[in-house]
C-alpha positions, -999 to 999 in steps of 0.1 A, spaced: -819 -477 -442 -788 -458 -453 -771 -458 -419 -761 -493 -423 -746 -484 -454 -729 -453 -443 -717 -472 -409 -703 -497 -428 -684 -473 -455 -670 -455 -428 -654 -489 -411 -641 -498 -446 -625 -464 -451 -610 -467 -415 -598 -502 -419 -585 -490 -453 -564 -460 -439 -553 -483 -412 -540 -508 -435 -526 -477 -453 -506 -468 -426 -498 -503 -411 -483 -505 -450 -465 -473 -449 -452 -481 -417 -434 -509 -426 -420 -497 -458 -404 -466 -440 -390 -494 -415 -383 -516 -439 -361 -485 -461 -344 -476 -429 -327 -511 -423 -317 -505 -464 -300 -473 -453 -286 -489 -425 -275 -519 -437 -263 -495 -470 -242 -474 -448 -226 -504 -422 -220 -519 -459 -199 -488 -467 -184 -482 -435 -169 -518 -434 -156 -513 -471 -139 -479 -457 -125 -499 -429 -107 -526 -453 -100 -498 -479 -76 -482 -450 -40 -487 -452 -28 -509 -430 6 -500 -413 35 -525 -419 59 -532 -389 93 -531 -395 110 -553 -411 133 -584 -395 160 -563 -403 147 -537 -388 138 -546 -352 172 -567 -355 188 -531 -361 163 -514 -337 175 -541 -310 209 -532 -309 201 -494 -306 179 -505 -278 200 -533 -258 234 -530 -266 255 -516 -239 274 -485 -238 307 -506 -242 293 -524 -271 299 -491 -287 332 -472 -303 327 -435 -308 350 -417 -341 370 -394 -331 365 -362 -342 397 -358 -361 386 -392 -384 355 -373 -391 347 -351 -421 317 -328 -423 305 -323 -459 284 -297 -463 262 -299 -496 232 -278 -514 214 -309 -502 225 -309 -467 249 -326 -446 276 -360 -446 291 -376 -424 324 -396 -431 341 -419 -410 381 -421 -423 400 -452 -422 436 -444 -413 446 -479 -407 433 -489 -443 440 -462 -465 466 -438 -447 480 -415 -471 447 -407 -486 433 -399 -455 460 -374 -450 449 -361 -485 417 -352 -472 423 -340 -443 449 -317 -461 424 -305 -487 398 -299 -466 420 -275 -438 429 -259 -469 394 -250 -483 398 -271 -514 363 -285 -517 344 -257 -513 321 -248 -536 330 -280 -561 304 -290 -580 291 -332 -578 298 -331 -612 293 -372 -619 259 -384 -598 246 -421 -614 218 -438 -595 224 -473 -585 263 -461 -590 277 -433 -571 283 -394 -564 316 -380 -578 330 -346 -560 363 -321 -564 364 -308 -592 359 -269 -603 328 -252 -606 339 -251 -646 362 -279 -651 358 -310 -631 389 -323 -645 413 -295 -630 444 -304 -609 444 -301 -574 479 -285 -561 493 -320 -546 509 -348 -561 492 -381 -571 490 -408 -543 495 -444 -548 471 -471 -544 467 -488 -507 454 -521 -507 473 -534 -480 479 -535 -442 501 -549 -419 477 -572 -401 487 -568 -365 457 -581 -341 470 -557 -315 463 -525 -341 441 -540 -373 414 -563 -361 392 -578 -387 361 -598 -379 363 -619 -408 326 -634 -414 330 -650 -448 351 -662 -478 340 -636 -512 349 -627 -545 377 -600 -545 362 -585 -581 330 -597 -601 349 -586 -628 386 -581 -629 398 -606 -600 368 -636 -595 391 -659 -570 382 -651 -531 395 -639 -498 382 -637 -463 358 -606 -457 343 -589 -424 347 -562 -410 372 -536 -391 359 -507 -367 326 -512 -388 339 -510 -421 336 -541 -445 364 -547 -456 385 -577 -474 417 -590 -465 436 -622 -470 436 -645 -435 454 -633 -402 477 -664 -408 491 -656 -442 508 -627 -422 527 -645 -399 547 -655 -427 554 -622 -443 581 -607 -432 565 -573 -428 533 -588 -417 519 -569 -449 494 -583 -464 467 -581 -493 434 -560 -475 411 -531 -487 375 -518 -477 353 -527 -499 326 -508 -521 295 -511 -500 268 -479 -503 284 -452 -482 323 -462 -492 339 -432 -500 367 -441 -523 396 -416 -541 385 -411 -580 413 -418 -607 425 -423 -644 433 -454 -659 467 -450 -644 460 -469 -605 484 -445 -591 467 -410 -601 444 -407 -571 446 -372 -564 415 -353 -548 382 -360 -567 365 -385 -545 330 -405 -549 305 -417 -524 284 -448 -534 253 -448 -542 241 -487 -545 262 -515 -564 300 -500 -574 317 -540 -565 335 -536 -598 357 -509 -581 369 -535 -551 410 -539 -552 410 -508 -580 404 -474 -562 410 -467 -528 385 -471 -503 391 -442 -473 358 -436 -454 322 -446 -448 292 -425 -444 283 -428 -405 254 -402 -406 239 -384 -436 240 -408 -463 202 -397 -477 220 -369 -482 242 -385 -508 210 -398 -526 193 -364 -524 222 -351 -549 215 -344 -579 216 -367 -606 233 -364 -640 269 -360 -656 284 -322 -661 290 -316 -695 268 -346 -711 235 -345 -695 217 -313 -708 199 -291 -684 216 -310 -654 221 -285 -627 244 -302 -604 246 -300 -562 273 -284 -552 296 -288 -520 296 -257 -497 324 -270 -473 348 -301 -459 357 -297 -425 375 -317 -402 354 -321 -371 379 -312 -348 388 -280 -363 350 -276 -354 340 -255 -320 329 -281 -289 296 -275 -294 292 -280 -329 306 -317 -329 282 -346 -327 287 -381 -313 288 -405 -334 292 -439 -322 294 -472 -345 291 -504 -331 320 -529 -319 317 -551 -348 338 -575 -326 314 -574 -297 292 -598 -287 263 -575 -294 270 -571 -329 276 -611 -333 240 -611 -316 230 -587 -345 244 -611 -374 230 -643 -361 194 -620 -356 198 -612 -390 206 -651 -403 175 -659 -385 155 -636 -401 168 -643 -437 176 -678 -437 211 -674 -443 238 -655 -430 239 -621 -446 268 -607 -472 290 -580 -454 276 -553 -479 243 -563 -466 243 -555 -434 235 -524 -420 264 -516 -392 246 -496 -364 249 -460 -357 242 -438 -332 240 -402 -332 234 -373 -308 241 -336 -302 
């Protein structure tokens, strides 16, 4: 009689460690789809958590489009005697002069720099947003450079066979000193302001009212109060220096180099404590330079149809056409 009972314990405890498992089984399959919904949960979060990589901007491919498709006549290269290589503690600039704007101080600088005048002057003045102020001594940045002061050039004669300015737009001369306006554009890829190309066919010398304008990467002759004292202390901007426009002398633009300018550091000698200013190791004229040591630089034709192209890319992009400090003028540069 206890066979039954023993036969029938037996099929419970199977059926019970059957169940058991049957259980077990689906909890462990039921804890892996956890896991792996947990971890397809966490890679999809990683996934949205990655940067994503902006293209460039309007601007940009506008500017990448002209290195890209403009041809090889679209393009001016500067000579190497209107080049100046300034060698910094930060590295190296690349100046474009503007003989046809600013003659005389031009000259200057070509004349200090042959003579070894710059080297080893401190940036003495660097104010972000502003500019980078060069030339003076190590000690004094106010010490007199052996040549005389130069007078102020803000005008050219406007001759469309020598001077040609793209003039783009009417602007303000001076936010703050001179609010009426002019025509403005650009000349061999410098912006620059001048009064219209008819106003000198009534001057007898064909002279007329022009200067480059205070864009970043001007370089410009430093002064006192006194217009006329320009002498060899010379800035580079760094951002927004408008208020200077028809006041100092605009002679070159930075063609190559200009993080250079921002990489300098900042502070005022004398004022700032613990500023430890860049210095600049050398100004050379890149033709005194050996052959191989000269880059090209080429800027484009800012009268060429390419660069036209470039502006109306660039009102396309913003909405409206761009101010002539905006735009970035193309540059190319090899070896």
């Amino acid at each position: 009689m206890m066979r039954p009972i023993l036969f029938a314990f037996a099929s419970t405890l199977v059926f019970s460690t059957a169940a058991c498992a049957e259980a077990e089984t689906e909890t462990d399959a039921a804890g892996g789809a956890a896991e792996i919904a947990e971890t397809q949960a966490a890679e999809a979060e990683a996934v949205q958590d990655e940067p994503v990589e902006a293209g460039p901007s309007p601007e940009e491919a506008a500017y990448q489009a002209v290195l890209d498709t403009a041809p090889d006549n679209a393009w001016r290269t500067v000579e190497a005697e209107s080049l100046l290589k300034i060698s910094t503690s930060e590295g190296v600039i690349w100046v474009e002069l503007a003989d046809a704007f600013a003659p005389a101080h031009t000259a200057r600088m070509r004349e200090l720099a042959r003579q070894d005048w710059f080297d080893y002057k401190v940036w003495h003045r660097v104010l972000d947003g502003f500019m980078a102020q060069g030339g003076g001594a190590l000690d004094n940045p106010s010490i007199t450079a052996p040549t005389q002061p130069l007078q102020a050039e803000f005008t050219i004669r406007r001759d469309p066979a020598e001077v040609e300015v793209t003039e783009i737009q009417e602007r303000m001369i001076n936010p703050r000193s001179n609010r009426s306006r002019t025509q403005a554009g650009f000349w061999n890829g410098f912006p620059a302001a001048t009064q219209p190309a008819a106003a000198a066919a009534i001057m007898g010398d064909g002279r007329v009212d022009s200067w480059l304008i205070h864009c970043d990467g001007a370089a410009a002759m430093a002064r006192t109060s006194d217009p006329n004292s320009g002498n060899a202390q010379f800035y580079i901007v760094r951002g927004d220096a408008e208020h200077l426009n028809a006041q100092y002398t605009v002679w070159g633009k930075v063609r190559a180099g200009h993080d250079v300018t921002y990489a300098l550091n900042e502070g005022t000698l004398g004022q700032d404590r613990g500023f430890q200013p860049s210095f600049i190791e050398d100004v050379e004229v890149v033709s005194d330079l050996p052959e191989d040591e000269r880059p090209t630089i080429q800027v484009i034709d800012t009268g060429s149809q390419a660069f036209a192209d470039y502006l109306a890319a660039l009102e396309a992009a913003s909405g409206e056409a761009p101010d002539v400090c905006e735009v970035d003028v193309p540059v190319r540069v090899s070896e």
